[in-house]
KOLTI-305848 format. One record per residue (C-alpha): residue number from 1; residue in three letters; x, y, z. Coordinates in nm, 4 decimals, padded with zeros to 6 digits, always signed. Example, Ala and Ser with C-alpha at 12.3 -4.5 7.8 and 13.67 -1.06 7.14 Angstrom:
REM KOLTI-305848
PT	1	ALA	+01.2300	-00.4500	+00.7800
PT	2	SER	+01.3670	-00.1060	+00.7140
END
This chain:
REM KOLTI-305848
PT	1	UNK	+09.2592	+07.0851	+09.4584
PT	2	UNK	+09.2715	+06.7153	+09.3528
PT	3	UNK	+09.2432	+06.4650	+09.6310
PT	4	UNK	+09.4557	+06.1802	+09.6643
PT	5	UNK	+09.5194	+05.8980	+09.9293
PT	6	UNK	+09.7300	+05.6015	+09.9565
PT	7	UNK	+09.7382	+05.3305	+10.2588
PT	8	UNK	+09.6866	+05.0165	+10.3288
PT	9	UNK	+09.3348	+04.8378	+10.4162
PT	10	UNK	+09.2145	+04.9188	+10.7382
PT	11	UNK	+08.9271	+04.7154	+10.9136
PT	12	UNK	+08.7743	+04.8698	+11.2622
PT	13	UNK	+08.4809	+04.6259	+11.3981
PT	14	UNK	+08.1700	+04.8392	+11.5202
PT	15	UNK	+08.2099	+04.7371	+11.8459
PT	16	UNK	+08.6494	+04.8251	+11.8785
PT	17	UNK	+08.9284	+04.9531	+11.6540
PT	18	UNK	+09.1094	+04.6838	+11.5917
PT	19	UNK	+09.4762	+04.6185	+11.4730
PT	20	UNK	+09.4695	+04.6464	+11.0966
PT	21	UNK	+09.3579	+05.0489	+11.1704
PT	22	UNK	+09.6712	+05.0924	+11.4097
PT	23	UNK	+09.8778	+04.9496	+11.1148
PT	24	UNK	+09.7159	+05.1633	+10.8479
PT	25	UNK	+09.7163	+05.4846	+11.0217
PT	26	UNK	+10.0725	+05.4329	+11.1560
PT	27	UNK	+10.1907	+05.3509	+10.7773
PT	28	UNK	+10.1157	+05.7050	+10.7442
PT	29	UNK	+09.8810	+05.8869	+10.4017
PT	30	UNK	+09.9821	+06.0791	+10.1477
PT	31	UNK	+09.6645	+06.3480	+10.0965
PT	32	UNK	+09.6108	+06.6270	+09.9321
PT	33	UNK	+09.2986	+06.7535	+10.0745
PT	34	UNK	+09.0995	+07.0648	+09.9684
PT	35	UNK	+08.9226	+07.2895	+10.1831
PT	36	UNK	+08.6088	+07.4931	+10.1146
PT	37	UNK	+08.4868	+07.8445	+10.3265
PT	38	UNK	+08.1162	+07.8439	+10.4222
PT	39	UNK	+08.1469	+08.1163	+10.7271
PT	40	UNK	+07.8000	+08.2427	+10.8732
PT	41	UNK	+07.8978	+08.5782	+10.8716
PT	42	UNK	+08.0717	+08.7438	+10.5736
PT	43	UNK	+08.3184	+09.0339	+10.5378
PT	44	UNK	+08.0378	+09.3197	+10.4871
PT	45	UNK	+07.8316	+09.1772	+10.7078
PT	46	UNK	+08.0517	+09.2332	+10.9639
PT	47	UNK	+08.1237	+09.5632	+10.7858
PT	48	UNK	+07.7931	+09.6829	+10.8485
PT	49	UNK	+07.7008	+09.5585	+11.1794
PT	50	UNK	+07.5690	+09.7520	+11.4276
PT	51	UNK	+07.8383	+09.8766	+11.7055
PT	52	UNK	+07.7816	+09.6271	+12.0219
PT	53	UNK	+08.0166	+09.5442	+12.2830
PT	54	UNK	+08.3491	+09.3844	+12.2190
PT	55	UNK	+08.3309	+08.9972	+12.1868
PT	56	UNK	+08.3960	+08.8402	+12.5350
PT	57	UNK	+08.5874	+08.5048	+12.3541
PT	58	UNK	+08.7192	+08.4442	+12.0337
PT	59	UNK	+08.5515	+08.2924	+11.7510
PT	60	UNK	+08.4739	+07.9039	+11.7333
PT	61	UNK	+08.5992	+07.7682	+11.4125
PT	62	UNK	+08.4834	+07.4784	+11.2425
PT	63	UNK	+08.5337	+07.1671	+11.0011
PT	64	UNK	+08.3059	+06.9805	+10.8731
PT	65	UNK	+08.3085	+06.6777	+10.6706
PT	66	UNK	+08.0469	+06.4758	+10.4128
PT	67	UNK	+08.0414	+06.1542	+10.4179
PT	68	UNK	+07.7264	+05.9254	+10.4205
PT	69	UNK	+07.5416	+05.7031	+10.7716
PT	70	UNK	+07.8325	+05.5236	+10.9420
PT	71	UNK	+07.8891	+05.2862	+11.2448
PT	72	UNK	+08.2448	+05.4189	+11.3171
PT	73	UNK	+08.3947	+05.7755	+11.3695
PT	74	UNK	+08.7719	+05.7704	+11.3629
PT	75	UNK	+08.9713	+06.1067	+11.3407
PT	76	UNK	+09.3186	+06.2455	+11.5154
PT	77	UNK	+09.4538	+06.5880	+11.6321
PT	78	UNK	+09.7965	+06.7574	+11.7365
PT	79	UNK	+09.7748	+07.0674	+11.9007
PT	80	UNK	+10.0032	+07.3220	+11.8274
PT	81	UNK	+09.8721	+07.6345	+12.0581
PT	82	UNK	+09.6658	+07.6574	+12.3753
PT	83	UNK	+09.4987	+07.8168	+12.6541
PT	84	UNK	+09.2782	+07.7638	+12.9346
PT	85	UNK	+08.9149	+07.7139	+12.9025
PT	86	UNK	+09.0088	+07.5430	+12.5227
PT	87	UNK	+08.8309	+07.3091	+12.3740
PT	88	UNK	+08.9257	+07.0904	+12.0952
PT	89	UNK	+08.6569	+06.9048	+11.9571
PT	90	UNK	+08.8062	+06.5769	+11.7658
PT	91	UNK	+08.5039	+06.3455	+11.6617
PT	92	UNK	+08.2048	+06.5468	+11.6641
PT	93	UNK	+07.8688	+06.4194	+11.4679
PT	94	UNK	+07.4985	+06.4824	+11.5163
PT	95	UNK	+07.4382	+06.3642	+11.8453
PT	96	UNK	+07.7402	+06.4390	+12.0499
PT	97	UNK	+08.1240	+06.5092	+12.0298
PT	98	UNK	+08.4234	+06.3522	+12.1680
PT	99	UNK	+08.7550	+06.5564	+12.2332
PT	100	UNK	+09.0452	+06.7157	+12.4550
PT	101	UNK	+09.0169	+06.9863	+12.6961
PT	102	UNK	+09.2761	+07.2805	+12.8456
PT	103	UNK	+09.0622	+07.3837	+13.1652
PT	104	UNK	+09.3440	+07.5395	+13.3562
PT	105	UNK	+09.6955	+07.6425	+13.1950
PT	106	UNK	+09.9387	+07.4103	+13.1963
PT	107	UNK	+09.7280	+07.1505	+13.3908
PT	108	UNK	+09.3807	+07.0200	+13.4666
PT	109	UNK	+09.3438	+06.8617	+13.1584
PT	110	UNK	+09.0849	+06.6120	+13.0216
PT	111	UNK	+08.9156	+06.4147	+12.7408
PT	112	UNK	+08.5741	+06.4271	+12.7316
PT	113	UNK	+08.2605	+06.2446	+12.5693
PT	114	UNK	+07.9629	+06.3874	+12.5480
PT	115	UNK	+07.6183	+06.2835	+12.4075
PT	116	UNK	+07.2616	+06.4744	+12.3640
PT	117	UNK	+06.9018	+06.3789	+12.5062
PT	118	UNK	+06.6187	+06.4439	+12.2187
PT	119	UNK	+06.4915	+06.7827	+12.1893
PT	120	UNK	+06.6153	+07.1530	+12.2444
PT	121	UNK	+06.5855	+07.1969	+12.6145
PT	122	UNK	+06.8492	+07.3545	+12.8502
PT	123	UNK	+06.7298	+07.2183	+13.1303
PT	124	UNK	+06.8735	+06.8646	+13.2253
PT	125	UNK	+06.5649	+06.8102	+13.5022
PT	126	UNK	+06.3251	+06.8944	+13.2456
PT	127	UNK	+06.3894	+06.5816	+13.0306
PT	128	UNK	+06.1443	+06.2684	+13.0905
PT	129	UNK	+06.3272	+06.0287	+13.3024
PT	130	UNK	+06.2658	+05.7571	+13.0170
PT	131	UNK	+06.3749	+05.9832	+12.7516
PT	132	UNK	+06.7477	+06.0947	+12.9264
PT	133	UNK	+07.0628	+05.9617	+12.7802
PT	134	UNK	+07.1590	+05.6107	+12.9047
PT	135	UNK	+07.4799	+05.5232	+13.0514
PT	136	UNK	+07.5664	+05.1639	+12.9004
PT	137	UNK	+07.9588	+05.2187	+12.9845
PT	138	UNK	+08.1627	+05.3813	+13.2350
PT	139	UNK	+08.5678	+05.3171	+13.2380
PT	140	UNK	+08.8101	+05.3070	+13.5137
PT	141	UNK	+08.8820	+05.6934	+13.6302
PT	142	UNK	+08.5854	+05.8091	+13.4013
PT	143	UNK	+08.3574	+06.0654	+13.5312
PT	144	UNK	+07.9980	+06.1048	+13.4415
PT	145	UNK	+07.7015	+06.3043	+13.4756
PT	146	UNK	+07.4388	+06.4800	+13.2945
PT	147	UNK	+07.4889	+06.8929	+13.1618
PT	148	UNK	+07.2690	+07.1205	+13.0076
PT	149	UNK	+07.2976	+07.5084	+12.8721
PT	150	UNK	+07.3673	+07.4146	+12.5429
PT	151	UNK	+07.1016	+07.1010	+12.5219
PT	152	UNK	+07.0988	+06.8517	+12.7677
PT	153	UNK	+07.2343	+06.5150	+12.7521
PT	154	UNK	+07.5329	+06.3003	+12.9142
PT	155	UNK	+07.8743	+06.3821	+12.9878
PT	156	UNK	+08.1601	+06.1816	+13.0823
PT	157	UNK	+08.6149	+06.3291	+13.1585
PT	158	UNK	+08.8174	+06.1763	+13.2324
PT	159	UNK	+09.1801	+06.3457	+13.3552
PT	160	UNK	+09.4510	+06.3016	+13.0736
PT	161	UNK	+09.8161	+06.5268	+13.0805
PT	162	UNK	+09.7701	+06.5720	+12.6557
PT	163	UNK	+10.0418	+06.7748	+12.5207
PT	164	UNK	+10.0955	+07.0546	+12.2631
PT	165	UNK	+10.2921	+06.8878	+11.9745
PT	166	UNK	+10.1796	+06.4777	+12.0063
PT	167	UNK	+09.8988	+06.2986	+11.7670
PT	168	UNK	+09.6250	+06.1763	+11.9200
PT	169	UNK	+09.3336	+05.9179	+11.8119
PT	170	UNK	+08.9708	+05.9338	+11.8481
PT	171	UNK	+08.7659	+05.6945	+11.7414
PT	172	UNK	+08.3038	+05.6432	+11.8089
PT	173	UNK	+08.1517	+05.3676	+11.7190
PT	174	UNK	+07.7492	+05.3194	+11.7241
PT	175	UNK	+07.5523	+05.0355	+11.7408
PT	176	UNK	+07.1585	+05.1256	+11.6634
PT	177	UNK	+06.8474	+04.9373	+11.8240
PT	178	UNK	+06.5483	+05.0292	+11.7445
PT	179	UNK	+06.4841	+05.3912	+11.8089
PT	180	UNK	+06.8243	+05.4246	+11.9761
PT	181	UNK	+07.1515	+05.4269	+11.9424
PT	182	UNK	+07.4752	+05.3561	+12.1463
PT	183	UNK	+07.7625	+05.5442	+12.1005
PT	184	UNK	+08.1167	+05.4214	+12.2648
PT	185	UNK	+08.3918	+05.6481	+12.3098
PT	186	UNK	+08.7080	+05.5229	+12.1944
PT	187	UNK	+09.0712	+05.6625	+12.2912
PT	188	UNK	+09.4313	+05.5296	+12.1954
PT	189	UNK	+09.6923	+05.5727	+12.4988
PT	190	UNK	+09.9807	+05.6419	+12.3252
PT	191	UNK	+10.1640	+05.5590	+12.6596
PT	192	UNK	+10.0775	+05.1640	+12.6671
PT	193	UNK	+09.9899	+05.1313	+12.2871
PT	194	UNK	+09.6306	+04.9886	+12.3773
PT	195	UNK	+09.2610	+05.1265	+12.3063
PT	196	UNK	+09.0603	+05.2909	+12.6209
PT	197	UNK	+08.7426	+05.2400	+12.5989
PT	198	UNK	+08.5761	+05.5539	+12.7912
PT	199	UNK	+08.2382	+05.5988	+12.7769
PT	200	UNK	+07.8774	+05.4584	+12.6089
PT	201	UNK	+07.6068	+05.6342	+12.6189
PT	202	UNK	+07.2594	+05.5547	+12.4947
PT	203	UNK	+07.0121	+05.7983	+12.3378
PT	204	UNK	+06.6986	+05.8270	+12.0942
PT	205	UNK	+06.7889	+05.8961	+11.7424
PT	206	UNK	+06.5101	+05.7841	+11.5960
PT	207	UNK	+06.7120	+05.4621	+11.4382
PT	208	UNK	+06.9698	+05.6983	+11.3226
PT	209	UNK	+07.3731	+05.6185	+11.3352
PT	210	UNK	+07.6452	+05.8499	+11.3090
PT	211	UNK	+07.6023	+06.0986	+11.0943
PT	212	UNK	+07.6832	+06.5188	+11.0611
PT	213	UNK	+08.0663	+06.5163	+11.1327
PT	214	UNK	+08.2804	+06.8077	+11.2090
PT	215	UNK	+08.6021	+06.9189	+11.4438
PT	216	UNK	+08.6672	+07.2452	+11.6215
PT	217	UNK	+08.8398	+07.4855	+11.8185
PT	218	UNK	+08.6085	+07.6834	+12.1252
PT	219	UNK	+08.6597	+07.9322	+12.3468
PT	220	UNK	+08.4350	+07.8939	+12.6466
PT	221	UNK	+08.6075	+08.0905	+12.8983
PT	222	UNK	+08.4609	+08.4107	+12.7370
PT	223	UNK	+08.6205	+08.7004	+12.9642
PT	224	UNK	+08.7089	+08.8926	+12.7320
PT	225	UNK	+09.0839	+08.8314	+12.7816
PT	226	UNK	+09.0888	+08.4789	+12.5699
PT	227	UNK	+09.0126	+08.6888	+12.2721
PT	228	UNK	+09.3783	+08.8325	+12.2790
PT	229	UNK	+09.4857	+08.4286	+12.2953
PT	230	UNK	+09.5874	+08.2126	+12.0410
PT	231	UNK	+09.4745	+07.8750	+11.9987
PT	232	UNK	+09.5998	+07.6211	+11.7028
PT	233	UNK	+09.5235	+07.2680	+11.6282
PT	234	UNK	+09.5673	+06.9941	+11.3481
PT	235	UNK	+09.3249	+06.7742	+11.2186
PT	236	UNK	+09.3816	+06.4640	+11.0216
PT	237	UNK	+09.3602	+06.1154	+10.8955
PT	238	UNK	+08.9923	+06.1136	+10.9471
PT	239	UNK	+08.7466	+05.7847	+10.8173
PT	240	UNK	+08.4129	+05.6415	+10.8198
PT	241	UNK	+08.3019	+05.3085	+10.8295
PT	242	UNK	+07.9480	+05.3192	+10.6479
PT	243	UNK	+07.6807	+05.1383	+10.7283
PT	244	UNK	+07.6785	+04.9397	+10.4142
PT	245	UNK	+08.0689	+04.8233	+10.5704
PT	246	UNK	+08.3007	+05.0414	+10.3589
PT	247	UNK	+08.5925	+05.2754	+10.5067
PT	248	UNK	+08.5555	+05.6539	+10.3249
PT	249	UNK	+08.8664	+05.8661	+10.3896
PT	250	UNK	+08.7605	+06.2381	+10.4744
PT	251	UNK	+08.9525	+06.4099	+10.2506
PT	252	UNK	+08.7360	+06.7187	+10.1959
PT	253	UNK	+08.6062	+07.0005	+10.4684
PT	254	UNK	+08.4403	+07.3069	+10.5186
PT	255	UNK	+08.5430	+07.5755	+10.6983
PT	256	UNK	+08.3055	+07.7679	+10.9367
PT	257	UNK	+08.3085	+07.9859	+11.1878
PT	258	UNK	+08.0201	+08.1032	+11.4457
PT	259	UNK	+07.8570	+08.4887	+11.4695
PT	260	UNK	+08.1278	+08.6004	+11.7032
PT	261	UNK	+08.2276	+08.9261	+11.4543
PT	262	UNK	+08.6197	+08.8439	+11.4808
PT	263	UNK	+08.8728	+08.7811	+11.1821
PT	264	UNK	+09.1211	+08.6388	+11.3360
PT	265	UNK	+09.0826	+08.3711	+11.2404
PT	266	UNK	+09.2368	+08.0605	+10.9994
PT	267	UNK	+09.1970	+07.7520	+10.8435
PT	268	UNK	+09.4006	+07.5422	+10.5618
PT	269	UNK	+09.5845	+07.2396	+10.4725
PT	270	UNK	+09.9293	+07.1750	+10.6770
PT	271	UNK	+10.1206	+06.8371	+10.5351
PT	272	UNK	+09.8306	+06.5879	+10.5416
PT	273	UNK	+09.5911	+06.7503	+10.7981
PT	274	UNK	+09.3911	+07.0229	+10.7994
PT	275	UNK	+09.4078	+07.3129	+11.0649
PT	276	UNK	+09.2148	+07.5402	+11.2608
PT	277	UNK	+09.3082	+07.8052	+11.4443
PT	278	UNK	+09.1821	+08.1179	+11.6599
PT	279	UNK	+09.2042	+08.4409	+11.8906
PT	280	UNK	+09.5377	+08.6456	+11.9399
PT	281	UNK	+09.6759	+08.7943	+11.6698
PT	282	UNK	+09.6129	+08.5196	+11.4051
PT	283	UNK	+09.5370	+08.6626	+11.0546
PT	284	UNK	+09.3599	+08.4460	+10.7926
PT	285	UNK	+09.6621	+08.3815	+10.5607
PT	286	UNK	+09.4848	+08.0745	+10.3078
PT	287	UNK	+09.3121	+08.0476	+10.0494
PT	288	UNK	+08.9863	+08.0034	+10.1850
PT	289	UNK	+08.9526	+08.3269	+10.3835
PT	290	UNK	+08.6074	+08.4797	+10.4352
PT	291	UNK	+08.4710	+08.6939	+10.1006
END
């Protein structure tokens, strides 16, 4: 499918968004976007698979875009469908991921910022004092701390009443030093108009900026019930600013999903955004579905 994008210039400093974005993104695009499948497990592979227990949460579904080294991260998301224990990852790259959270239905609901330590541990008090994320940045009402299970790193929520049906911005910016690299968390209250500046967070990356984007849709209250629940969210108007200073539009995605053997599952264009979506009794109805 052809690509093709039209809006006015945008400028974002590495340190903020600034207004020109906000202008930009609120003049609205006109994209055509295409979408590619690149699932881990295929159709006979599930086929074939040995008989195990029933999977205990539905199927995390992925996109991911290329696009080269940048110093800002911006990308947006509506959600259409949800349930507790959700996540919806918004701006996620190699060294963290930045997004909106359903923890309890109907309420307890937060956006949160999180960012790796070097290395493959689980273990938060296993990591070298002097090699632990760094918290540069903490913002009025924001909570931090450090988590572990799936890595270790630093963590920061903070409580925000999203709802099904509104757009909202994301937007990381990263500022390298050496062997590190800061990364600042960047949210757009649609309530005042204004920029919220959540989070930075400081970790080794070996000189490396952002880099390895993707969104997605988990499931992490895995008890067996949120299989039979649907979640469903749109993801669009996403950009990089390079490292050499231009703005890329991310116009192109792949569509993966993790081992969990589950079909129902979907991904496609909607309008201008791409969607995800997962559990219940979604059925892959695009072009793209798994072969």
């Amino acid at each position: 499918m052809g690509n093709q994008l039209e809006a006015n210039g945008t400028v974002v400093r590495a340190d903020g968004p600034s207004a020109l974005l906000m202008k930009a993104v609120e003049a609205g695009f006109l994209l055509a976007s295409a979408l590619l499948l690149a699932g881990r497990l295929s159709s006979a592979e599930l086929e074939n698979a040995p008989a195990s227990k029933p999977p205990r949460a539905a199927r995390s579904v992925h996109l991911r875009f290329k696009a080269p080294a940048a110093t800002v991260f911006y990308n947006e998301v509506t959600v259409e469908e949800s349930t507790s224990s959700t996540y919806f990852c918004v701006c996620g790259f190699n060294h963290g991921y930045f997004g909106l959270q359903e923890l309890r239905p109907g309420r307890e609901k937060v956006l949160i910022f999180s960012v790796w330590d070097p290395g493959q541990q689980d273990d938060p008090a296993s990591v070298d004092p002097a090699k632990r994320v760094e918290l540069l940045h903490q913002g009025e009402g924001v909570r931090v701390g450090r988590f572990g299970g799936e890595g270790t790193g630093g963590q920061s929520f903070l409580n925000y009443p999203w709802k099904k049906g509104e757009t909202y911005r994301f937007m990381v910016s990263a500022v390298t030093n050496g062997t590190r690299t800061s990364f600042a968390a960047w949210f757009y209250m649609n309530e005042s108009r204004e920029w919220r500046h959540l989070a930075t967070f400081r970790t080794i990356t070996g000189g490396k900026s952002l880099g390895g984007y993707y969104s997605f849709i988990e499931d992490f209250r895995r008890d067996g019930k949120s299989v039979n629940e649907r979640r469903r969210a749109r993801f669009g108007h996403g950009w990089v600013r390079t490292v050499a200073g231009s703005w890329l539009p991310l116009t192109n995605a792949t569509f993966t999903g993790d081992s969990t053997p589950l079909f129902n599952i979907d991904a496609g264009t909607s309008g201008r955004d791409f969607f995800l979506a997962t559990g219940g009794g979604i059925t892959i109805r695009s072009h793209c579905a798994p072969s």
